[in-house]
PLY file of the C-alpha trace (Angstrom):
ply
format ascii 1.0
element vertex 478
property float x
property float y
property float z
element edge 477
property int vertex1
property int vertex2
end_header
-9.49 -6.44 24.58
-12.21 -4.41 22.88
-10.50 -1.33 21.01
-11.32 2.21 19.95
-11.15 1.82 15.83
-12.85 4.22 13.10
-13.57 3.31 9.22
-14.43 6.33 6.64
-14.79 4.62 3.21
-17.49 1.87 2.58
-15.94 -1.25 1.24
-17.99 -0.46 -2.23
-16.24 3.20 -2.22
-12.32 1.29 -1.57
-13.15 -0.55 -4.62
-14.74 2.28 -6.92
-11.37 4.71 -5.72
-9.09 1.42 -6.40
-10.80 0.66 -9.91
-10.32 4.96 -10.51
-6.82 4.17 -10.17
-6.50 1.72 -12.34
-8.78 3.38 -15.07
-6.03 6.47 -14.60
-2.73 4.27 -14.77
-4.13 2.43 -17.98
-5.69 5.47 -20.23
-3.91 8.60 -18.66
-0.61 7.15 -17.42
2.12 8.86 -15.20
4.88 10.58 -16.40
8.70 8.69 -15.38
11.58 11.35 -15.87
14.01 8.17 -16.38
15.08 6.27 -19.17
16.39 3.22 -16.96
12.55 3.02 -15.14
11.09 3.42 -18.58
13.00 0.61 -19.64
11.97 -1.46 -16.46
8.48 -0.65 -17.01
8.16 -1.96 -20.54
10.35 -4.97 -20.30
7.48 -5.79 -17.58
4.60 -5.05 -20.39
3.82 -1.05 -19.82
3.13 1.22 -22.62
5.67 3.09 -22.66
6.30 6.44 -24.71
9.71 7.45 -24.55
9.37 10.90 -25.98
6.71 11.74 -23.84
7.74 10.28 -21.06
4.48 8.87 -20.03
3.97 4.91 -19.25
0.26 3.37 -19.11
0.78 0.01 -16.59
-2.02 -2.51 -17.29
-4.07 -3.59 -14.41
-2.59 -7.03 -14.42
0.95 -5.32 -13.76
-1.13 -3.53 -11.17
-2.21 -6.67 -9.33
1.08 -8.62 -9.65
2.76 -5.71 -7.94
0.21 -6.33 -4.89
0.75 -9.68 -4.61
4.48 -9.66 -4.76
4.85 -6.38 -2.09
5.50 -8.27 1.54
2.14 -8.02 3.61
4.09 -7.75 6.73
8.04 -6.13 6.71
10.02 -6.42 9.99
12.06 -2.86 10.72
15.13 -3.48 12.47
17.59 -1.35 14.35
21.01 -1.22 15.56
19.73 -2.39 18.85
18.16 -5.22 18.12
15.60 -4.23 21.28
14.08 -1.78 18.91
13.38 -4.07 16.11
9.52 -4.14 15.32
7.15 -5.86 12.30
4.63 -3.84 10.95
2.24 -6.19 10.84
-0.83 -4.28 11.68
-1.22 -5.07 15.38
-0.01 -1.73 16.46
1.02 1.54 15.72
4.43 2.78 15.38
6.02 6.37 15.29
8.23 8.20 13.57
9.94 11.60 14.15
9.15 13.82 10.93
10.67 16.69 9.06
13.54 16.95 6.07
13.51 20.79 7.51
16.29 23.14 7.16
15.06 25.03 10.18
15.24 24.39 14.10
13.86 26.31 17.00
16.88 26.92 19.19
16.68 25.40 22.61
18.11 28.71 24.15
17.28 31.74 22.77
13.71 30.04 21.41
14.86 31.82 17.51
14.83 30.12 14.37
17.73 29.27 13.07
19.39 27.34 10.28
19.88 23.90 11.35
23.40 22.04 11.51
24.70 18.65 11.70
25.00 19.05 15.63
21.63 19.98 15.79
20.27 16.87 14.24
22.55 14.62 16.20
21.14 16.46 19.33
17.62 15.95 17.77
18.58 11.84 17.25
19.79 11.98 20.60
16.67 12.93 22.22
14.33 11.04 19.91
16.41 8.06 20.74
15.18 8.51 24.47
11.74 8.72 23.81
9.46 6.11 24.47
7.16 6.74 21.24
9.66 7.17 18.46
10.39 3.84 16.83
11.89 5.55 13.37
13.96 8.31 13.15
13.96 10.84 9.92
17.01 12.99 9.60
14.32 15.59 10.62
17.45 18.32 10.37
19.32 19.34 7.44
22.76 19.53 8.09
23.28 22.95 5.98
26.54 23.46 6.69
27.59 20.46 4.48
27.13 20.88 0.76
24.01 20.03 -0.58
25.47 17.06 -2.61
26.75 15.52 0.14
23.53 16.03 2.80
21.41 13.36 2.68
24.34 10.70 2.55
25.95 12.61 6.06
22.36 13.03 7.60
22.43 9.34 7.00
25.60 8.31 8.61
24.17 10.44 11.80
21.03 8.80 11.58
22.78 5.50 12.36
25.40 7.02 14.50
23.60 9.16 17.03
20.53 6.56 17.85
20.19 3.30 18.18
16.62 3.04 16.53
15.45 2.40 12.84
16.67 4.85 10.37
14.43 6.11 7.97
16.09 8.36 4.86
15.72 9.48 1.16
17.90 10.18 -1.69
17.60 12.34 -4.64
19.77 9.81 -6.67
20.58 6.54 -7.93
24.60 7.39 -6.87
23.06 8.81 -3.36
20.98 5.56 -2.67
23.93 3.56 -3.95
26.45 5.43 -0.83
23.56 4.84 1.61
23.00 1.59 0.90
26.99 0.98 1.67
26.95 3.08 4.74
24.07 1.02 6.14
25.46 -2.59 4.71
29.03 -1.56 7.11
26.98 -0.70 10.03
24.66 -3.79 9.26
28.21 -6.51 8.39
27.19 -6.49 4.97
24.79 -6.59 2.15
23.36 -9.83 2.72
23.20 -9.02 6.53
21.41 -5.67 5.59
18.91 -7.35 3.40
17.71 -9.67 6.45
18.05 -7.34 8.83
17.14 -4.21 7.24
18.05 -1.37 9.94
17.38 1.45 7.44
14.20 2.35 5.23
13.86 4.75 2.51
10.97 7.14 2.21
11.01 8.64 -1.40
8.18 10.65 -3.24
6.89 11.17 -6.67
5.92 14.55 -7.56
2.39 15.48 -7.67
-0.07 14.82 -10.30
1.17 11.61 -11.28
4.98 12.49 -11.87
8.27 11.17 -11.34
11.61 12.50 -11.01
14.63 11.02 -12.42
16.73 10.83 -9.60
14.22 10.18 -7.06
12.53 7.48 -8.85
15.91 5.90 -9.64
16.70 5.99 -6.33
13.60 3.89 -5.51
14.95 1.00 -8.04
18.47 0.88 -5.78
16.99 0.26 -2.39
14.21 -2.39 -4.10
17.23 -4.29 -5.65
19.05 -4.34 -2.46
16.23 -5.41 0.08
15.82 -1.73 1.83
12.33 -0.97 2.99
10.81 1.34 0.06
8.23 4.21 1.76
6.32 5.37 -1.13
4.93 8.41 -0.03
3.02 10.76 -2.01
2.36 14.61 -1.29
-0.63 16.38 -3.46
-2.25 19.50 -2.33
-6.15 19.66 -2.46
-7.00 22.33 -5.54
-3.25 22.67 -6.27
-1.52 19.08 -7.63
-4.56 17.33 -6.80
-8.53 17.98 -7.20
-10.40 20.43 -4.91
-12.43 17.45 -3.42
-11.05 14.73 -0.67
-12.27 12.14 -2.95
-10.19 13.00 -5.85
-7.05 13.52 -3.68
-7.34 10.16 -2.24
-7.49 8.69 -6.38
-4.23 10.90 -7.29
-2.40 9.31 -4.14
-3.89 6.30 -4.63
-2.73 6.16 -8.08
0.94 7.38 -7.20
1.40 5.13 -4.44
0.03 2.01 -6.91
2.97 3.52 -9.55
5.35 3.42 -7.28
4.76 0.52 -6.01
4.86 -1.27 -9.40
8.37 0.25 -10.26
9.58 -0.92 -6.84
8.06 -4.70 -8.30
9.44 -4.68 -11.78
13.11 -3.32 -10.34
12.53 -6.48 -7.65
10.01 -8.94 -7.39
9.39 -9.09 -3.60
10.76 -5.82 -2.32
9.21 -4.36 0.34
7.00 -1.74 0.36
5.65 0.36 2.54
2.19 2.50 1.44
2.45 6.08 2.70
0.66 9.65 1.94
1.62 12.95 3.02
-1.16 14.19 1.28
-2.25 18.00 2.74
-4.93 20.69 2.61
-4.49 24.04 0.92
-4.57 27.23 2.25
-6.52 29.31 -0.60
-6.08 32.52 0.99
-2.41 32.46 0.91
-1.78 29.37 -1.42
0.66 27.60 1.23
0.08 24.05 2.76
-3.16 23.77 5.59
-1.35 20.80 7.83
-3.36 21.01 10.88
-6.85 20.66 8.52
-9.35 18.46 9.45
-9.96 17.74 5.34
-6.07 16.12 6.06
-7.64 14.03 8.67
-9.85 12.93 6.47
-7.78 11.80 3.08
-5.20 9.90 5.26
-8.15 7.76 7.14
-8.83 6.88 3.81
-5.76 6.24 2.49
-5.10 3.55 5.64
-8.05 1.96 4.81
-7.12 1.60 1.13
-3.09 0.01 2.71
-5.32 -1.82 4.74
-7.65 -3.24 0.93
-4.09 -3.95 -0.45
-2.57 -5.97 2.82
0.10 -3.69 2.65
2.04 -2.42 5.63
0.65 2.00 5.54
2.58 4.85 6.37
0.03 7.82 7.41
1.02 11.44 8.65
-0.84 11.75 12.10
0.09 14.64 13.97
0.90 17.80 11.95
0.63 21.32 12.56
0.59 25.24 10.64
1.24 26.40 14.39
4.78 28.18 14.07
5.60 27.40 17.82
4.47 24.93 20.90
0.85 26.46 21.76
-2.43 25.77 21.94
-2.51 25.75 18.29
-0.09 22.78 17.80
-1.82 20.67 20.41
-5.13 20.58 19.54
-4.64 20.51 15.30
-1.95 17.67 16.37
-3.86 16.01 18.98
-6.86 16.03 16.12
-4.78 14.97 13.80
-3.28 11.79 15.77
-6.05 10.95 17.51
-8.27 10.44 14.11
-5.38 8.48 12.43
-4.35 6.28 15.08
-7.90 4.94 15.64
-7.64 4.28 11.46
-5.22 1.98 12.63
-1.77 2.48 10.34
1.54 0.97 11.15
3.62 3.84 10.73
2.16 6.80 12.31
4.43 10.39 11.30
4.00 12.12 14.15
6.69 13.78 16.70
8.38 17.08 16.46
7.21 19.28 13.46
6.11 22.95 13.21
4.69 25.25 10.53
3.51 22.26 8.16
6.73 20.83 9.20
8.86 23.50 7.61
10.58 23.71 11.51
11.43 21.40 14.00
11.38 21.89 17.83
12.79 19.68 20.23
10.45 20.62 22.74
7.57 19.89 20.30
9.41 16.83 20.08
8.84 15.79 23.66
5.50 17.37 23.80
4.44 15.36 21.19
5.39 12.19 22.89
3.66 12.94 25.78
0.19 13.53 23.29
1.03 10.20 21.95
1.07 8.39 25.27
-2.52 9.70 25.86
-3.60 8.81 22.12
-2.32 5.17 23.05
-4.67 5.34 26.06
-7.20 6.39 24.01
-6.65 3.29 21.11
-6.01 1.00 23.58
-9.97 0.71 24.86
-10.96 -1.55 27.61
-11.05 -5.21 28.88
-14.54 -6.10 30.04
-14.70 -9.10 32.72
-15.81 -9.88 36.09
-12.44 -8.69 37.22
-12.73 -4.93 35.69
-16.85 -4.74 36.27
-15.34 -5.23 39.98
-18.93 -5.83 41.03
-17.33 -7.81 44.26
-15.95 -4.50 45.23
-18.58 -2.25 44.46
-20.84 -4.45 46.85
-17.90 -3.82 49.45
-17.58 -0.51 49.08
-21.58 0.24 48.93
-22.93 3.29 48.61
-21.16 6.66 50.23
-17.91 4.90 50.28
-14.24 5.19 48.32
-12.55 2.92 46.80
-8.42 4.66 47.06
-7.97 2.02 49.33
-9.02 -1.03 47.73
-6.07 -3.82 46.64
-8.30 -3.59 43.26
-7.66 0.16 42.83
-4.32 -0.16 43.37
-3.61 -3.42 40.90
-5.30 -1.62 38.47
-4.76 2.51 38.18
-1.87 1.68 36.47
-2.74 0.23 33.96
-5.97 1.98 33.54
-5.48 5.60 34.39
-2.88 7.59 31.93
-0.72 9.67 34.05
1.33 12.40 32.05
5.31 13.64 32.52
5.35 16.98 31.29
1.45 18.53 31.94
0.02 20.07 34.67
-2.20 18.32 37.13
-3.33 18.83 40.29
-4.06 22.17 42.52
-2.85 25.70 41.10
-1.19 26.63 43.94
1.45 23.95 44.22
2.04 24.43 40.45
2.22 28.71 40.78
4.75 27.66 43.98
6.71 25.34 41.51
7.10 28.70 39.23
3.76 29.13 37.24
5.98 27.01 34.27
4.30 26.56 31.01
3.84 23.23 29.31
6.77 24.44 26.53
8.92 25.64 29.95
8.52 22.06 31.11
9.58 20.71 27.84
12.56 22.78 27.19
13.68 21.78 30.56
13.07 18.16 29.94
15.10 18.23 26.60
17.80 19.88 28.46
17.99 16.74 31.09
17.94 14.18 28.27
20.61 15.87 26.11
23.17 15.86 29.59
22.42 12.26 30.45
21.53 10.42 27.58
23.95 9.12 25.59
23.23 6.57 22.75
25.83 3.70 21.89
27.54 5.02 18.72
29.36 2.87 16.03
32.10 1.61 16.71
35.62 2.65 15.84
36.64 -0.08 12.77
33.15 0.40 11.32
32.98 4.37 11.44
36.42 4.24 9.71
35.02 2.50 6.99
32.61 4.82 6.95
34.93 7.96 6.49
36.68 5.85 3.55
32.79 5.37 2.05
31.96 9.30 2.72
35.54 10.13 0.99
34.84 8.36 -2.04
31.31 10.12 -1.91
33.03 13.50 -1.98
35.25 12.96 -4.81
32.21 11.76 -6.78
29.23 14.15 -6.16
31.78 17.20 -5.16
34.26 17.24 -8.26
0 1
1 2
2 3
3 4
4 5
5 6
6 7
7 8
8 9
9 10
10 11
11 12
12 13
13 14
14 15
15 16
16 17
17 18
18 19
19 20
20 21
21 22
22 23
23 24
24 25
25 26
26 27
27 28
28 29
29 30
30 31
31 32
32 33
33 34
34 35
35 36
36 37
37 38
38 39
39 40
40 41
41 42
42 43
43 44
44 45
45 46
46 47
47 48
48 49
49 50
50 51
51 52
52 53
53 54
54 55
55 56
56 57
57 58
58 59
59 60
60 61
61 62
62 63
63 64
64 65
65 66
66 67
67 68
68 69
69 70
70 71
71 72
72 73
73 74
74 75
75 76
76 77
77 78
78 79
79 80
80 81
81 82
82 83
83 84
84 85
85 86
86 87
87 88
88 89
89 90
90 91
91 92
92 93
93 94
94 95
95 96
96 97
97 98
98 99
99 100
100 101
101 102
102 103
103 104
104 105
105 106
106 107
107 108
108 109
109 110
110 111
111 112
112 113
113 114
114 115
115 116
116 117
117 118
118 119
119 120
120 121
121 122
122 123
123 124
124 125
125 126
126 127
127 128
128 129
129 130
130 131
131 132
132 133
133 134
134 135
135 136
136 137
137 138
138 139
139 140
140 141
141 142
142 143
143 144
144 145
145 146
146 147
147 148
148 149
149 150
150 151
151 152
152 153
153 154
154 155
155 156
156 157
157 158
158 159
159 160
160 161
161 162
162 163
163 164
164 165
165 166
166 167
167 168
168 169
169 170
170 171
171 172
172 173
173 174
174 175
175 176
176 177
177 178
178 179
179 180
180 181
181 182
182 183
183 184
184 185
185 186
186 187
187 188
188 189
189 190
190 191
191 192
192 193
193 194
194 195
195 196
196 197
197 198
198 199
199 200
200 201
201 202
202 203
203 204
204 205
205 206
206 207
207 208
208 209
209 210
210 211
211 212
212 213
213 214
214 215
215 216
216 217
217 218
218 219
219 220
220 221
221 222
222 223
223 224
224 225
225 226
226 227
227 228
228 229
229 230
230 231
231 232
232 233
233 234
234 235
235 236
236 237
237 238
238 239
239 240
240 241
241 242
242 243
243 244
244 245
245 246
246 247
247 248
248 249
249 250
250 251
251 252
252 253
253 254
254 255
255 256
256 257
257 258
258 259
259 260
260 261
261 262
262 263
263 264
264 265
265 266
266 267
267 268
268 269
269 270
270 271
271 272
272 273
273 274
274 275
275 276
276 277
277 278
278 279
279 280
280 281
281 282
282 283
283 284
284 285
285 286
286 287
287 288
288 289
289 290
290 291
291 292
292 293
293 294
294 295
295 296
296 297
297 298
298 299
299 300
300 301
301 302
302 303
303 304
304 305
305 306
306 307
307 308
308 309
309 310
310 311
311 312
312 313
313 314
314 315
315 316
316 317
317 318
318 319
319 320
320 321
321 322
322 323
323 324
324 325
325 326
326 327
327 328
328 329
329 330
330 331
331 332
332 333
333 334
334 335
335 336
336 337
337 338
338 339
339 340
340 341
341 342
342 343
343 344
344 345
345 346
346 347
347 348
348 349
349 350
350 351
351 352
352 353
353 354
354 355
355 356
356 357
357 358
358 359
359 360
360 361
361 362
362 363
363 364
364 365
365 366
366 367
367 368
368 369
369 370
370 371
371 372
372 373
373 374
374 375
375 376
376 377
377 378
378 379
379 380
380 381
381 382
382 383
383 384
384 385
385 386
386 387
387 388
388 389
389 390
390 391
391 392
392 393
393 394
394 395
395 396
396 397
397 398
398 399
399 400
400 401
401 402
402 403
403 404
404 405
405 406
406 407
407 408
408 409
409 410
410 411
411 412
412 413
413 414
414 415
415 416
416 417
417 418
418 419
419 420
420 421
421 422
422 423
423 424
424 425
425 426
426 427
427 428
428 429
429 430
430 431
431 432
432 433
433 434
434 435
435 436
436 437
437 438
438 439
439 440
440 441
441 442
442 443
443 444
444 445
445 446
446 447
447 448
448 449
449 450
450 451
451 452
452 453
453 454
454 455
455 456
456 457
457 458
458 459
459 460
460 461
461 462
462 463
463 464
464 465
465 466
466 467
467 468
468 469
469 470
470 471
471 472
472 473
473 474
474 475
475 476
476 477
């Protein structure tokens, strides 16, 4: 079936951005806060300065890196219904976030966000039809910050049944993920087959790397866990004023990380991934919903696409602070122009104010914008059967086709009919209580958070669990 698709770059420009990279890892170098990476990186033949902290990686170290990342990396999930391969066949989507702030279902306030609240969030995201990886989009801020990502993580695989996607800001964090994930999974050889967890880590814009961050990256490499290396410059502020030099300082980040990922394991996978954003020069904060944004992360799938490796692409962000006209069109924009780019990984559902907040009915608004965006990418089949030329001729002219077997073999698959927005006549929908789309919504998370109810771990495994986060406590807590 003929498709929808979009390119940006010219095969000439992937290759001048991809040699810019190169030029930038071998002269200029990026800066690894880590003695252990360090140490990786020149065993493997960098040029490494250890009082500067700055490593040069050769081009060849580059290209060995490429080769060894998978090409296509199969996600899995508790449910083994929701495992998927990013393969580049189809889109997938994630929820999105790492926010400390949720807009309360009741009282429509922001509010700090708690472990509840990002169960609730799992809960609903596990119910919707789009999401295929779940971020612990919540911060559970009653729990000490030590401790957060390792809890968010054990709720990530407790309160859904999809693929878990979560970060660590250390070696020792990674390490008590890892084990959390290997007990739900039946163990660390189980987990590395059947990876139902993937980590999304960053390095810090220009061409930086944090100790514990980075370190993190070399524990989920060396135990088989999906690697997301997603970078996050700002145009004018950590990156050049101009798309085309953001695209060569993510490029170049994502290539770094990637080669860490390498040297820590030959063969780990890795996933290529951007976050990259607009900036707001009035007020020096991050422009999600820009159409510049748009722009740097169609690139950036086309240069995942140049390396054969599996991309990672934000696709449906907004500055809007609550669910309005605002958020739909920057995030129906902003999903529309990525998915036809064609990523794996699409970030997508549930984020407000450049993803500062998250909204649970943003969540299931934005599922309902993805379900239209799919009828959009998904194009149409022409044949003798669609050009339905038999029943045009049957029809003829001044007739109606409702009737037809055709019409009705075929509108469903052909026409997109939406849950949540309204259709029709305005009287029936003034009669039905004039509701707006974000009335609908909140209603509609209401009804999935009373009836659907994901299969948690079981008892013997979440035990182990509580021994694993006990342990954890005594450690990071003392």
């Amino acid at each position: 079936m003929p498709k929808p698709s979009m390119s940006f770059l010219s095969q000439n420009e992937i290759k001048t951005i991809h040699d810019a990279s190169l030029k930038i890892l071998e002269e200029t170098g990026v800066k690894v806060q880590s003695k252990r990476v360090l140490d990786i990186l020149k065993q493997a033949g960098a040029d490494t300065d250890y009082d500067t902290q700055v490593t040069r990686i050769p081009s060849e170290l580059v290209h060995k890196a490429l080769e060894l990342a998978p090409k296509t990396i199969k996600l899995c999930a508790r449910n083994p219904k929701y495992d998927f391969t990013l393969d580049k066949r189809q889109p997938h989507y994630t929820t999105t976030g790492y926010a400390a702030l949720v807009m309360d279902i009741d009282t429509g306030e922001r509010r700090s966000s708690t472990n509840k609240d990002l169960a609730d969030w799992l809960r609903v995201a596990d119910y919707l039809n789009n999401v295929g990886v779940n971020w612990a989009s919540l911060t559970p801020t009653e729990v000490a910050a030590p401790m957060q990502t390792i809890v968010e993580t054990v709720t990530l695989l407790n309160s859904s049944e999809k693929h878990a996607q979560t970060e660590a800001l250390s070696a020792t964090e990674a390490r008590y993920e890892i084990e959390i994930a290997a007990a739900v999974a039946g163990g660390r050889e189980e987990l590395k087959k059947k990876p139902i967890m993937s980590a999304l880590q960053s390095p810090i814009s220009p061409l930086a790397f944090e100790q514990g961050s980075i370190e993190a990256v070399v524990e989920f490499a060396k135990a088989g866990i999906p690697v997301v290396h997603m970078t996050m410059p700002l145009i004018g502020e950590t990156a050049p004023a101009t798309i085309a030099g953001v695209l060569v300082v993510s490029n170049t980040e994502t290539l770094a990380s990637i080669v860490i990922a390498e040297c820590a394991n030959a063969g780990a996978p890795a996933i290529y991934s951007s976050a990259a954003a607009s900036t707001d020069f009035k007020t020096g904060c991050t422009n999600s919903g820009a159409p510049e944004r748009f722009l740097i992360h169609m690139g950036l799938t086309q240069l995942a696409r140049y390396y054969g490796i599996p991309a990672e692409l934000v696709g449906a962000a907004t500055d809007s602070k609550i669910p309005d006209v605002q958020s739909g069109y920057e995030k129906g924009m902003d999903l529309a122009a990525v998915l036809l780019m064609g990523p794996e990984l699409i970030v997508a559902l549930g984020g407000l104010d450049a993803s500062n907040a998250m909204g649970l009915e943003m969540l299931v608004i934005d599922n309902e914008i993805i379900n239209a965006a799919r009828r959009l990418a998904r194009g149409c089949e022409i044949n003798d059967d669609t050009m339905a030329l038999d029943i045009i001729r049957k029809v003829g002219p001044g007739g109606q086709f409702l009737g037809q077997k055709h019409t009705l073999s075929h509108y469903k698959t052909e026409v997109w009919l939406p849950e949540l927005s309204a259709k029709g006549p305005f009287v029936p929908w003034e009669k039905a209580g004039s509701k707006s789309l974000r009335q609908v919504a909140n209603e509609k998370v209401k009804q999935i958070l009373a009836t659907h109810k994901p299969e948690a771990i079981s008892g013997d495994v979440y035990e182990e669990i509580s021994r694993i986060l006990s342990r954890a406590e005594v450690e990071l807590l003392k």
